[in-house]
C-alpha positions, 0 to 999 in steps of 0.5 A: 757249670762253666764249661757248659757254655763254651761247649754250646759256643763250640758247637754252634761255631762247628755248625756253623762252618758245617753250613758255610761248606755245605753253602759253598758245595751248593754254588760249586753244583751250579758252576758244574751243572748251569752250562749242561743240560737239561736246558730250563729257558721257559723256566728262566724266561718265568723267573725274569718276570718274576724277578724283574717285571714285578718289581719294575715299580718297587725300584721305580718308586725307590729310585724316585724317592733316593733322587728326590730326597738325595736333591733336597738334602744336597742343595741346602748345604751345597747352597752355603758354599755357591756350589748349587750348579754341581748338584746334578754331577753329585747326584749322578755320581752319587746314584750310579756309583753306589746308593742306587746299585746298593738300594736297589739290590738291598730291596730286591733282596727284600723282596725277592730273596723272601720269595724264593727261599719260601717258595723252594722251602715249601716245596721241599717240606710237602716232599715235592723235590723229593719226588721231582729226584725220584723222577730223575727230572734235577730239580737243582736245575729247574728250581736254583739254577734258572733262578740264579740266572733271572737274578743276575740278568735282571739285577742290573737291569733294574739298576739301570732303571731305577738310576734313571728314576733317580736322576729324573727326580732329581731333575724334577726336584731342581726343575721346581726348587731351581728352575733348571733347564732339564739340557743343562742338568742332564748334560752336566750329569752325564759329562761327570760319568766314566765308562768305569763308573756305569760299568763297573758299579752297575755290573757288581750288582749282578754280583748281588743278584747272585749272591741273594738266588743263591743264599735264598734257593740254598736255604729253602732247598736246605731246609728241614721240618715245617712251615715255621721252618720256612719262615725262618728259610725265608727270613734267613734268606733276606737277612744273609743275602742283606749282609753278604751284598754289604760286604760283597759291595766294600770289597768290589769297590776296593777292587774297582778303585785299585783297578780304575782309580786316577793316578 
């Protein structure tokens, strides 16, 4: 009786590693197959709508409300040491650097990585991409590759975007609360930013993007069975793009500060 749970572990473990080789078989097919032909830019072209122009609010608001509250939480405590004057440097470097790269990729994920993941899961379940390789017409290339691309291009892009949001909440915040005049506050906002700084931590989230289109497309293309299926693809895919983008961030940061860091 007491070998019978071991073995479960066992074997849950083995799948486990079975799905981690068949995930990384799926990103090598797209390093091997994004730069060949057939060439999908309508398709590409629909998924950057898709990724980035509806979701221009969702990170409009996220980002508003990160400034906003980053603001009124920050100027009580600066406020006790006479440091108010450094807020707007805090709360630039504080959106660019990470809260603003890492929110935003977090609720794309949410929002996106859902989407794909039961998009492409459904269209596996009522045999659509069975019949699509039938026809010889790649389906990898029209359902997972122009995906990837629309979140790698559009991630930072949106990043960019709602760090803007944030840092006119911010200034909104201190405009009403400090009456601060907007030269000042984006002057000494943008004076506390390097090149490292904009680059670096705004392009890791074209990292995120990859990482959700490609867990997200490799759970529904993957996927097996019905509907209920889908909705646990379609779960799955935002809770592994959620985990993998925490990790992904802790390691680009080490990198970034080994490479960057003052000495």
């Amino acid at each position: 009786m007491a070998s019978k749970p071991a073995i479960l572990n066992l074997s849950a473990f083995t799948e486990g590693l079975a799905r981690v080789g068949e995930f990384g078989s799926f990103v090598g097919d797209f390093f091997k197959r994004f730069w060949r032909p057939p060439f999908e830019w309508k398709e590409v072209w629909r998924q950057m709508d898709e990724v980035g122009v509806k979701s221009f609010l969702l990170t409009a608001v996220t980002g508003l409300a990160i400034g906003v509250v980053l603001a009124m939480q920050s100027r009580g405590t600066l406020a006790r040491f006479g440091a108010e004057a450094v807020l707007p440097k805090m709360l630039a470097l504080s959106l660019v650097k990470e809260i603003g790269p890492v929110f935003t990729s977090l609720v794309l994920a949410g929002r996106v990585g859902a989407g794909i993941g039961a998009e492409i899961g459904s269209m596996r379940v009522t045999e659509q991409i069975d019949a699509l390789e039938v026809g010889s017409l790649k389906p990898y290339n029209y359902l997972v590759i122009t995906r990837v691309i629309a979140c790698v291009v559009m991630f930072p892009i949106l990043t960019v975007w709602a760090d803007a949001i944030g840092l006119f909440g911010g200034f909104m915040e201190s405009y009403i609360v400090g009456n601060v005049d907007y030269r000042v506050f984006f002057a000494s906002a943008f004076d506390s930013l390097t090149f490292p700084d904009i680059i670096v931590d705004t392009g890791k989230t074209a990292i995120f993007g990859f990482i959700v289109a490609s867990v997200s497309s490799f759970l529904g293309y993957t996927v097996r069975g019905g509907t209920r299926e889908v909705g646990q693809a379609a779960m799955q895919s935002v809770v592994t793009s959620i985990l993998l983008i925490l990790v992904a961030d802790v390691i680009v940061v080490a990198v970034s500060l080994a490479l960057f860091a003052p000495d």
